[in-house]
Phi, psi and omega in degrees: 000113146350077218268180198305270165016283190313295169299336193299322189281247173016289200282331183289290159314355145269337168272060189225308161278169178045172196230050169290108183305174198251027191235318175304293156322302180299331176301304160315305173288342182286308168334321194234044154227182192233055172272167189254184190326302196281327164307333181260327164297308170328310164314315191276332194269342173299306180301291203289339170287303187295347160271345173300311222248355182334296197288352189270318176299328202277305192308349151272329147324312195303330200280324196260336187289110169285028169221170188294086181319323177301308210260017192260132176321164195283329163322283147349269187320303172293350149283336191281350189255346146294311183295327184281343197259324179289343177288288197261015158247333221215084181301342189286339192277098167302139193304280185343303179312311123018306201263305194288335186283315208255353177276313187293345186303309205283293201287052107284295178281324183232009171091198198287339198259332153273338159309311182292307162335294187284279226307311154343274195304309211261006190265349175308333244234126172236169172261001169278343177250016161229136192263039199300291174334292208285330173262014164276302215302036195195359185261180162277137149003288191308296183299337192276311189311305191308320207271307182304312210266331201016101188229164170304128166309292159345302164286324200286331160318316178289271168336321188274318196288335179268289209264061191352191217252048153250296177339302168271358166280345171263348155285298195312324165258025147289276208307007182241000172254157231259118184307164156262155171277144182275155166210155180204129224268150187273055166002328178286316172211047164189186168236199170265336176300329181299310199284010203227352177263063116247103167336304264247296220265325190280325189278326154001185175223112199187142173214168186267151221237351193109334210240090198295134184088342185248147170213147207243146171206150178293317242266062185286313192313319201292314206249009158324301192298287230256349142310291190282048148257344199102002212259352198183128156249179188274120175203130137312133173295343183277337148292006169240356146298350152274003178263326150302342176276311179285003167038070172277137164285166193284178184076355192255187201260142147217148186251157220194075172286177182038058206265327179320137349271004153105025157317289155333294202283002164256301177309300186326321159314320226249300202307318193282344180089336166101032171226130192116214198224144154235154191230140187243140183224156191201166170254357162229134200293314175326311221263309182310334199262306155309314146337270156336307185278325183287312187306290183330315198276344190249055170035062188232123203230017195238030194243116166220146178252116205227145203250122174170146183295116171329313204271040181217336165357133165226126175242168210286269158280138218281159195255181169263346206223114193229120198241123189249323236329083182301141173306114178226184178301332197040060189275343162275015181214019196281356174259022205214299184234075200307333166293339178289348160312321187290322207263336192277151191210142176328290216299293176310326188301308193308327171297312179301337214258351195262306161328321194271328175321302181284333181296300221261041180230348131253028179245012184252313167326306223258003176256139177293141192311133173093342186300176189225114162267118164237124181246155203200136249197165142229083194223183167209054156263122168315314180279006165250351167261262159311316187296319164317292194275219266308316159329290187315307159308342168279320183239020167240049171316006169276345184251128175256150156278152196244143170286158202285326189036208194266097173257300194239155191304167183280338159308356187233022199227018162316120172063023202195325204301289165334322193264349135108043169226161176239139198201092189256127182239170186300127178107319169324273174273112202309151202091306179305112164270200196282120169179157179223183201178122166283120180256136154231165162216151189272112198282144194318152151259138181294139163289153189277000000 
């Protein structure tokens, strides 16, 4: 049988190929063991501690390994970093257990010769023989931040030059903390009062966030029943300040391009009162069936779902309305999909940046004189963000930027409200991930 250790290995080795998530995965391998509670939380906090902390394990790894670690198989490596990480993270853990577990890992997988090896290596590594401060403190900022924090150098470089290092040190250390769920109350058929007069939901552990209708909680289990009745979806608040910025009114037409998993495109609904049309539009049908299936359960019935490539989309009527939420780096959300610091790289934000190009400059087409465009991101990269709507605004001289007003609370329009964008990065606002969101609108044409 399989121990919690063992799947643990497994989903890090599967994330080593293909571009599958590691929540996705972890999901999948769990399905078919019969481990208990507690063994499938272990499981889940070893993957996820061991891709937060990779680059820190390995720089510990390094001090005690007498061989090149880069060249050690990936295996190898993901064992040893499960053991390092159960040593110097998981006081519940005895280290021998620690050691033994992860020895027996190596002679199943790599034999009787590499198994001495890991035993070797992890019996060195305590929290009394690892000094990290003291073997940081003589290096650059950047590289101390990186390592300590453990993140791609590359991003942290970048984050200290736009927002400097008291910023990025408070993103960096968001993104290494276990996120709170976001929740957001379904207005259509239910409030916060109501759903806070069942004691169960009042005694819960849970705060408010600012955002009316939205509350933050450690707590998923407690308020699970009242997702599925309809009564609260799973939403970051910080995804529901783009929906508050195009603020659509009820009765109008709106388009949601890119909407999987259709989070966004049900609060507008919920925002519209569920009167007028949204058209949800995605490239994969699969994912729009989950949409579709989410309306249903919060009573929402002004939702059609369309299987089509955003930047070629044509809809039956031109909209008053556009919610673009483009496909990013999602450089805002690395404490939510701790594998994606590893993946990202300068060369994809450029690919991406080419991609949003094409997103927003039909969606520039396709909306009516006078309309409200809003684009959105869950990035903090300049260039997917501000650098994006100026480009965009260079070559749409029909779109003006619309100021943000009192749309969204005044904490979040600080300094940003005129220019009609909102920019929240990780950490900032307790709870909040990372993200931005533009309002413009296309200004009437004079008649000829």
């Amino acid at each position: 049988m399989i121990t919690a250790r063992e799947l643990a290995l497994n989903v890090l080795q599967a994330l080593e190929t293909g571009n599958q998530r590691s929540d996705q995965i972890l999901h999948r391998m769990l399905q078919h063991t019969t481990l208990n509670r507690i063994d499938r939380a272990l499981s889940t906090g070893l993957v996820n501690g061991v891709l937060r902390y990779r680059l820190q394990l390995d720089f510990i790894i390094g001090r005690f390994y007498h061989h090149n670690l880069a060249k050690a198989a990936p295996v190898m490596k993901n064992i040893l970093r499960l053991g390092v990480y159960q040593i110097l993270f998981l006081d519940k853990v005895p280290d021998w257990a620690a050691v033994n577990e992860c020895v027996k890992l190596a002679r199943k997988y790599k034999g009787e010769r590499m198994s001495k090896l890991v035993n070797g290596v992890l019996r060195k590594i305590t929290p009394e023989s690892v000094t990290l401060e003291e073997w940081l403190k003589d290096i650059k900022t950047e590289e101390r931040l990186a390592i300590l924090y453990s993140h791609p150098q590359w991003l942290v470089d970048r984050w200290i030059t736009a927002f400097g290092i008291e910023k990025t040190e408070a993103i960096l250390s968001y993104n290494n903390q276990f996120p709170l769920f976001g929740f957001r109350i379904n207005t259509l058929l239910s409030s916060a009062e109501q759903l806070f007069s069942d004691p169960v939901l009042r005694a819960a552990p849970h705060e408010e966030c600012g955002i009316d209708n939205f509350f933050l909680s450690k707590d998923f289990n407690s308020f699970e029943p009242a997702v599925h009745n309809g009564w609260l979806t799973v939403q970051n608040p910080t995804q529901g300040l783009a929906c508050l910025l195009l603020n659509p009114a009820p009765g109008s037409r709106v388009i949601d391009l890119c909407t999987a998993p259709g989070g966004k495109a049900t609060f507008l609904a919920e925002l519209m009162n569920n009167s007028g049309n949204i058209s949800a539009v995605d490239l994969y049908e699969q994912k729009l069936l989950k949409t579709e299936s989410h309306a249903e359960a919060l009573g929402i019935s002004i939702i059609r779902t369309q299987a089509a490539d955003a930047r070629t989309f044509k809809p039956e009527h031109n909209p008053d309305a556009i919610l673009l939420d483009a496909p990013c780096t999602g450089s805002g959300v690395l404490g939510r999909r701790a594998e994606l610091r590893w993946k990202l790289s300068p060369e994809i934000v450029q690919e991406l940046q080419l991609l949003q190009v094409e997103l927003l400059d039909h969606a520039a087409e396709l909306l009516v004189d006078g309309g409200i465009l809003v684009y959105a991101t869950c990035s903090i990269e300049a260039e997917e963000n501000m650098m994006q709507v100026r480009s965009f605004l260079q070559r749409h001289p029909e779109f003006i930027v619309d100021p943000v007003g009192d749309r969204v609370p005044e904490q979040f329009r600080i300094n940003s409200g005129d220019a009609g964008y909102l920019l929240t990065l990780p950490g900032e606002h307790a709870g909040f991930d990372g993200g931005f969101c533009q309002r413009m609108r296309k200004v009437q044409r004079t008649a000829e």
